[in-house]
C-alpha positions in Angstrom: 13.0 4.8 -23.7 13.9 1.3 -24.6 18.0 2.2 -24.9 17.5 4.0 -21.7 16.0 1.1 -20.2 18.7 -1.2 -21.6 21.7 1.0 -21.0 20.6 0.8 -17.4 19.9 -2.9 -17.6 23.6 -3.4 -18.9 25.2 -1.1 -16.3 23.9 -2.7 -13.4 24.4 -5.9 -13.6 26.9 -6.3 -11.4 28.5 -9.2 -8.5 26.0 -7.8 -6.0 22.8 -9.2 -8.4 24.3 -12.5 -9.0 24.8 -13.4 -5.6 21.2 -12.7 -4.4 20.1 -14.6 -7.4 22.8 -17.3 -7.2 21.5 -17.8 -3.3 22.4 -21.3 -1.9 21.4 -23.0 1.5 22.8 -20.6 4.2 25.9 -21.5 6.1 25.9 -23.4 9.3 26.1 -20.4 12.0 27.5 -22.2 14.5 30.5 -22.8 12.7 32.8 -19.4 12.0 31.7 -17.0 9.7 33.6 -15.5 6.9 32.4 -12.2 5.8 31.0 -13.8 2.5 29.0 -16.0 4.2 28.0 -13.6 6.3 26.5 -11.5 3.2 25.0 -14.3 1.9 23.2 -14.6 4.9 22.0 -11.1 5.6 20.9 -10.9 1.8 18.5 -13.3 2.0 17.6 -13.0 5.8 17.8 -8.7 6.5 14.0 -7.4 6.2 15.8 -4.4 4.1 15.8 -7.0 1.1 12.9 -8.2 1.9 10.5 -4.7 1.7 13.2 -3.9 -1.7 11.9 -7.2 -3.3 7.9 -6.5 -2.2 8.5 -2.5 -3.7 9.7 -4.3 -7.1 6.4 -6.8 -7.2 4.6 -3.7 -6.9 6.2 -2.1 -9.2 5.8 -5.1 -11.7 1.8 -5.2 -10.4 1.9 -1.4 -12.1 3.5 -2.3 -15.6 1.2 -5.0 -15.3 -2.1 -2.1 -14.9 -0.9 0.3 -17.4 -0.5 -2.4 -19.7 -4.2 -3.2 -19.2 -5.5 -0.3 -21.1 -4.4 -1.7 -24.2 -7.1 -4.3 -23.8 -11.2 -4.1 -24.8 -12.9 -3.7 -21.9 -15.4 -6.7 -22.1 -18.4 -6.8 -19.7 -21.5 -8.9 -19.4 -24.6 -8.1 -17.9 -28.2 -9.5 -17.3 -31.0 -7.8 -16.3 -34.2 -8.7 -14.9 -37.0 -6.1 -14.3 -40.8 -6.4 -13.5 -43.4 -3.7 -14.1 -46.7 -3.0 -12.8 -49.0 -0.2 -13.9 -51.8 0.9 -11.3 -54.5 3.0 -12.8 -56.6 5.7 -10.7 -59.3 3.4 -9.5 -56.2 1.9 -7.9 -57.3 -1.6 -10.2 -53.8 -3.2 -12.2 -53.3 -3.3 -15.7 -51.2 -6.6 -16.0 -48.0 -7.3 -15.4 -45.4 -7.0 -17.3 -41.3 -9.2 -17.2 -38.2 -7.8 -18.8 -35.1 -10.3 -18.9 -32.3 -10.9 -21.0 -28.5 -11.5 -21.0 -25.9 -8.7 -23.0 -22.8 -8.1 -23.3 -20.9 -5.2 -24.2 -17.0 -3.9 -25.3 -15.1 -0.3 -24.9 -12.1 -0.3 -26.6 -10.0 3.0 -26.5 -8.4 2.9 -30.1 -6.0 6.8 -29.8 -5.6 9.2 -27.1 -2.8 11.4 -28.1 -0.3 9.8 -25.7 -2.6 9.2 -22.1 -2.2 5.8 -22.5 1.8 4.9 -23.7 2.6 7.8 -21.2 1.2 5.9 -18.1 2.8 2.6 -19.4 6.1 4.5 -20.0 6.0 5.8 -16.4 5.2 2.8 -14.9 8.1 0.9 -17.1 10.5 3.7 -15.6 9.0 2.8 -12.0 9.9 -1.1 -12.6 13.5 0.4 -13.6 13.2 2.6 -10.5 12.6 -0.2 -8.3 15.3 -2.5 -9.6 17.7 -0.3 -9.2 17.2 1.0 -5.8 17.1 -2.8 -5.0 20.4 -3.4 -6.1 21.4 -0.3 -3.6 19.7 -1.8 -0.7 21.7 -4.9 -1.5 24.6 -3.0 -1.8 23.7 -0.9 1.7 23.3 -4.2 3.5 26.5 -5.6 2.5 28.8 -2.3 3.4 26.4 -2.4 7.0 27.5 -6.5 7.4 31.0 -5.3 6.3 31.1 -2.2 8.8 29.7 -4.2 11.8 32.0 -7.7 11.0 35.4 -5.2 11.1 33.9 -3.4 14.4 33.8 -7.2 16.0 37.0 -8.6 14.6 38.3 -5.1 15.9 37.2 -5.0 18.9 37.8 -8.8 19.6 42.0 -7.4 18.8 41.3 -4.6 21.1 40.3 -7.2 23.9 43.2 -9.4 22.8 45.5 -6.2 23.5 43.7 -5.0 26.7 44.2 -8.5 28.1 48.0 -8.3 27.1 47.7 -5.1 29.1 46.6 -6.3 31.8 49.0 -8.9 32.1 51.9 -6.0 31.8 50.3 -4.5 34.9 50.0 -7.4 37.0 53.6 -8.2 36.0 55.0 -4.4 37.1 52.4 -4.6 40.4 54.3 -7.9 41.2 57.9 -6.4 40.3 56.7 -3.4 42.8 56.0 -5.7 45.5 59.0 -8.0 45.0 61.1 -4.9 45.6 58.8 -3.3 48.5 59.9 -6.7 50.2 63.4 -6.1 49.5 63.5 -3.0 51.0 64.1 -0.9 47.3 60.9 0.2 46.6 58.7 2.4 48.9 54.6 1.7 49.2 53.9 4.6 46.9 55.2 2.2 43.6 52.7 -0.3 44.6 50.4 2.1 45.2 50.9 3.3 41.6 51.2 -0.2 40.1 47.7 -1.0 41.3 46.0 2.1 40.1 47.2 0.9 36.9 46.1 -2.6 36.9 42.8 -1.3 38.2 43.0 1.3 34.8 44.0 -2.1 32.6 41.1 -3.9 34.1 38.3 -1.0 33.6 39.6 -1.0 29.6 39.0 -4.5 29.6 35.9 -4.4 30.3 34.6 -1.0 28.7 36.0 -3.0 25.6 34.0 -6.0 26.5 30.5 -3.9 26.5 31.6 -2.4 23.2 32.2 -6.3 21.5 28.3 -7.1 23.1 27.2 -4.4 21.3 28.7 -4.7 18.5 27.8 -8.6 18.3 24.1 -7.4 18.8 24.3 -5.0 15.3 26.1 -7.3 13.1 23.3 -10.4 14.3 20.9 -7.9 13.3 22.5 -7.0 10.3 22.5 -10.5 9.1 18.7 -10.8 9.8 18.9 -12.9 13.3 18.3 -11.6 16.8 20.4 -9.4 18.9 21.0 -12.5 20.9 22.1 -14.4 18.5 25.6 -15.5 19.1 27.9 -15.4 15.6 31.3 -17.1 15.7 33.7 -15.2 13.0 36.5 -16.6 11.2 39.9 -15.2 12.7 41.3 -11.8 12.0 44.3 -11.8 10.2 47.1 -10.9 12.2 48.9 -8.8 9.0 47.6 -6.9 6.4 49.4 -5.3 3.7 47.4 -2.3 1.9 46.9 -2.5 -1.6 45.7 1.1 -2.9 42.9 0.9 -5.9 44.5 1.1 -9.0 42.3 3.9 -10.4 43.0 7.3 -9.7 39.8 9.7 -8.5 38.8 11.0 -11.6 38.3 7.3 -13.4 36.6 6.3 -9.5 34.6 8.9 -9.7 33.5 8.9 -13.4 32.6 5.0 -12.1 30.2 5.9 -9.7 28.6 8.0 -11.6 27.6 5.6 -13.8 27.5 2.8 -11.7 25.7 3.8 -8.7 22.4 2.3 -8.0 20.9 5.1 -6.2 21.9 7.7 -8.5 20.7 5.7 -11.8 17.3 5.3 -10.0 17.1 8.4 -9.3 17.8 9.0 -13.4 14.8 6.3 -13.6 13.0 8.7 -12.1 13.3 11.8 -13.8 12.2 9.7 -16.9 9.0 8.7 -15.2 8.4 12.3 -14.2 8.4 13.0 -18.0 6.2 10.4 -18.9 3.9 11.1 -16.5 3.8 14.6 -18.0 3.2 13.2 -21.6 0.3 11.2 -19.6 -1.0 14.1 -18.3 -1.2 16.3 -21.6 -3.1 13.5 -23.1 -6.1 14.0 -21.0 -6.8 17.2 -22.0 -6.8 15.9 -26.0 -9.2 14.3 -27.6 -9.4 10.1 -27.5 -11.6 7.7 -29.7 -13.0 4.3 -28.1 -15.3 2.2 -30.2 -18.2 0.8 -28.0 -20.3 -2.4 -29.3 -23.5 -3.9 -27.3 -25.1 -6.9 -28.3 -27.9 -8.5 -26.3 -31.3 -10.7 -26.2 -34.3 -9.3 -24.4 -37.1 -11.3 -23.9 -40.5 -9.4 -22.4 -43.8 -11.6 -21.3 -47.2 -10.1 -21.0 -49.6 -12.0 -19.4 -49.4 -15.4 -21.3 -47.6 -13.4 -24.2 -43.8 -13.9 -24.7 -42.0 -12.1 -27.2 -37.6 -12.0 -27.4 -35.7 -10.0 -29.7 -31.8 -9.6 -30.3 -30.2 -6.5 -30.4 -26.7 -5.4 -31.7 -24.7 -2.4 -31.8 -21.5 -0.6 -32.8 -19.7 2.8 -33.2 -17.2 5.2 -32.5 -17.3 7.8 -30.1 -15.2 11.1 -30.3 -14.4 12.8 -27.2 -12.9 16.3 -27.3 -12.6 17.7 -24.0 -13.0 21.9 -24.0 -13.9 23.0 -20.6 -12.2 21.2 -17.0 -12.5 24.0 -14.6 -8.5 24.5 -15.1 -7.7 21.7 -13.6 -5.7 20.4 -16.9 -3.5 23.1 -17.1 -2.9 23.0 -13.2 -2.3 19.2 -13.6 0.2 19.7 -16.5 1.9 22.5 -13.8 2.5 20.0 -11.4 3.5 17.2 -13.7 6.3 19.6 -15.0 7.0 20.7 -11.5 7.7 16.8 -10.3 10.0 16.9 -13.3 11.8 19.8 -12.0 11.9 18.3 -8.8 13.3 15.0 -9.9 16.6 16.7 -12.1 17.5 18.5 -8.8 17.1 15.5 -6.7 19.8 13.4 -9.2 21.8 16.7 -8.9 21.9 17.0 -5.3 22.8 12.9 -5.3 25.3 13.3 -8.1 27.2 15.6 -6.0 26.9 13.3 -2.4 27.5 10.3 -4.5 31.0 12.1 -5.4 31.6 13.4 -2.1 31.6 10.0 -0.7 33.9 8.6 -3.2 36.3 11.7 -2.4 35.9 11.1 1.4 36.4 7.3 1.1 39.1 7.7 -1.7 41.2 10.3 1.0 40.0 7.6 3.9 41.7 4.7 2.2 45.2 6.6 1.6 45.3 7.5 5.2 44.3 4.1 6.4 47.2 2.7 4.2 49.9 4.9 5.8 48.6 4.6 8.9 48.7 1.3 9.0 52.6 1.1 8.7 53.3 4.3 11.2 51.2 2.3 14.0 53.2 -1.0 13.4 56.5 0.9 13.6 55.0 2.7 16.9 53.7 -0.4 18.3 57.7 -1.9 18.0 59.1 1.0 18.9 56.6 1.3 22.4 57.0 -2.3 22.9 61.1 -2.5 23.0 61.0 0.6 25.2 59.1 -1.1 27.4 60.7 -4.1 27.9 64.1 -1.8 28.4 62.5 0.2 31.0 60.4 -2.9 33.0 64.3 -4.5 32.9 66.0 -1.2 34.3 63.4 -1.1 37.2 64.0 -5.0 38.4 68.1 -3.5 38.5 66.8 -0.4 40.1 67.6 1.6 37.2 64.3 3.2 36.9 61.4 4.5 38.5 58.0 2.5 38.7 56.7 6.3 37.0 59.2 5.4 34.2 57.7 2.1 33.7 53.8 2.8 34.0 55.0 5.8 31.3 56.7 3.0 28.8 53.5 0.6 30.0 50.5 3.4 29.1 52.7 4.1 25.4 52.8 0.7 24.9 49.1 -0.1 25.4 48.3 3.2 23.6 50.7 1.4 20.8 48.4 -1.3 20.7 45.1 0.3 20.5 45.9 2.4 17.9 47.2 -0.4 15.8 44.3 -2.3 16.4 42.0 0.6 15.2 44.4 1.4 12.1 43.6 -2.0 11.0 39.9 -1.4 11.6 39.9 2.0 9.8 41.7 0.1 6.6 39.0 -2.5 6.1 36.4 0.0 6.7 37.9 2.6 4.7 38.0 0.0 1.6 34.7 -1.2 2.1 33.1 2.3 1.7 35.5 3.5 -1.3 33.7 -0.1 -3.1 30.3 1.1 -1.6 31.0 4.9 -2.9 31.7 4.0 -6.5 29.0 1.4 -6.8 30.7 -2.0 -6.9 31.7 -3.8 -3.9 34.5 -6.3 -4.0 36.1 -8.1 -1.4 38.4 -6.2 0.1 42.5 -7.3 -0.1 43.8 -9.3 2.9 40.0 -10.2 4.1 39.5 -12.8 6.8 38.3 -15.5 4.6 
């Protein structure tokens, strides 16, 4: 139990530990944010940590308990008592006064495993606890990670919807320019204000989106929905840089590197010491027990005192519990059971999120490049057609075509660059180590 205990110990000790424990003053919010100091913040502000810390003093409080019945049990008493007898004439015999201080000890000295079993499963629970609070760490940082890309994203898209919408005001006043000049008919300014009217409605359908989005990342970081959180700027290019590990060495990390799934390993130990705990209650223990005491008795005017000690052993051997032993030892086994398919069910999500965020951050990568390539290509072809239209080359169809392309262009560049932080962030998350992720806004 103690490697165990220490191999875990050693494992997990990892960059997200040391900066909740290396916690400084938080940053001024009303300056901009970088996502660091955005995680510093929500670690020490998101109620997540906060109930993850409380489960580890409990779990503490319970090492703490089973440790206790190592210890004597010392108790002191005093007792006062005062008799009368009534005979059958209904006249009193005297009364008589019982008093005197005593003290006592139990001290269980073997029990066949009861005892260590209970401190061993408590230990494992400490262990537990730890380690599921370096996953909630870990959970809050990918969440402040997720919802600081979704802002800096959408705060592009708006960027780009604006840019639209000056494209469309731009074609609506070419339209009219050549309505006035007799070589354009109503029908292209017709069409030139549907689209403006389209560029304006994307604006704002992306300006809800960024309030929302504002709203989850305050709460993320442990302030109200309201509160208003100025972010350092997005970069404007990002050049992907793939992990160097391939998926087997990724994948052999997280599984022995996750939090979640090494406290769920945690567990499975505590299920067996429980188990050893329960066996010992059905086997014999042997306490010694020791009284010593002064009892003082008064009889009228008589007075008399007397000290008293004691001391033994006592053997307990349990034979007969109505079952309930054997049903207990059943159920002990069965949480055992219970807890080796719950690390195998996790083992296998754990690596199916390392696979899904390992194929996510390859996309994301080549992605990245085809959208720029698009966004050049849709913005030259633009500027071609918007020119042939002013010299009556082209239709105004031709150039709302070449204007919905190029604004498509920039959307999905946008949201490649979104996908590629996000994508890294939950590869880091999936194997159980985040880092910064290359080309962060910093």
């Amino acid at each position: 139990m103690q490697r165990f205990l220490k191999a875990i110990v050693i494992t997990t000790v990892c960059g997200v530990v040391s900066l909740a424990a290396a916690a400084v003053p938080p940053p001024d919010i009303n300056q901009p944010l970088t996502l660091v100091q955005l995680t510093d913040i929500a670690l020490q502000n998101n109620p997540q940590t906060k109930i993850s810390w409380a489960s580890i003093r409990e779990s503490r409080a319970g090492v703490q308990l089973a440790k206790a019945g190592y210890w004597p049990l010392i108790t002191a008493n005093y007792n006062y008592q005062r008799n009368r007898q009534v005979n059958f004439t209904g006249g009193s015999v005297g009364a008589q006064t019982r008093y005197g201080p005593s003290i006592s000890l139990s001290y269980l000295l073997w029990d066949f495993g009861a005892r260590s079993g209970r401190l061993d499963a408590a230990k494992y629970a400490l262990t537990a606890a730890d380690l599921s609070n370096n996953q909630t760490m870990q959970d809050v940082i990918l969440q402040v990670e997720q919802d600081y890309y979704q802002v800096l994203g959408l705060q592009a898209l708006r960027d780009a919807d604006e840019q639209n919408l000056k494209d469309a005001q731009t074609n609506l006043d070419a339209a009219q320019q050549r309505k006035q000049s007799g070589l354009a008919t109503i029908g292209d300014v017709y069409q030139a204000q549907a689209a403006l009217a389209g560029a304006q409605l994307a604006l704002q359908q992306t300006e809800g989106n960024l309030a929302v989005a504002r709203g989850q990342l305050a709460i993320a970081a442990g302030f109200n929905a309201d509160t208003k959180l100025t972010l350092a700027p997005w970069q404007p290019e990002v050049t992907p840089q793939l992990p160097a590990e391939d998926i087997t060495q990724l994948l052999k990390q997280a599984r022995s590197a996750r939090p979640e799934l090494l406290a769920s390993k945690a567990r499975e130990q505590q299920a067996v010491s429980s188990l050893e705990a329960t066996r010992g209650k059905g086997l014999p223990t042997l306490s010694l027990n020791a009284n010593a005491g002064r009892n003082t008795s008064v009889i009228g005017n008589t007075r008399n005192s007397a000290d008293s000690y004691s001391a033994g052993l006592n053997l307990s051997i349990p034979l007969f519990a109505g079952f309930g032993d054997q049903a207990a030892e059943h159920q002990a086994q069965a949480a055992i059971d219970l807890a080796k398919a719950n690390t195998e069910q996790l083992q296998q999500q754990v690596e199916l999120e390392v696979w899904q965020a390992y194929q996510n951050v390859h996309t994301a990568a080549t992605t990245l490049s085809t959208t720029a390539a698009q966004l050049k290509s849709a913005q030259q072809a633009a500027d071609v057609t918007s020119a042939r239209y002013k010299n009556g080359l082209n239709s105004i169809l031709d150039v709302l075509t070449a204007q919905a392309t190029l604004a498509n262009a920039r959307v999905q560049h946008v949201q490649a660059k979104l996908n590629w932080f996000a994508a890294l962030a939950a590869l880091g998350h999936a194997v159980g180590g985040l880092t910064a992720p290359t080309g962060t806004a910093e």
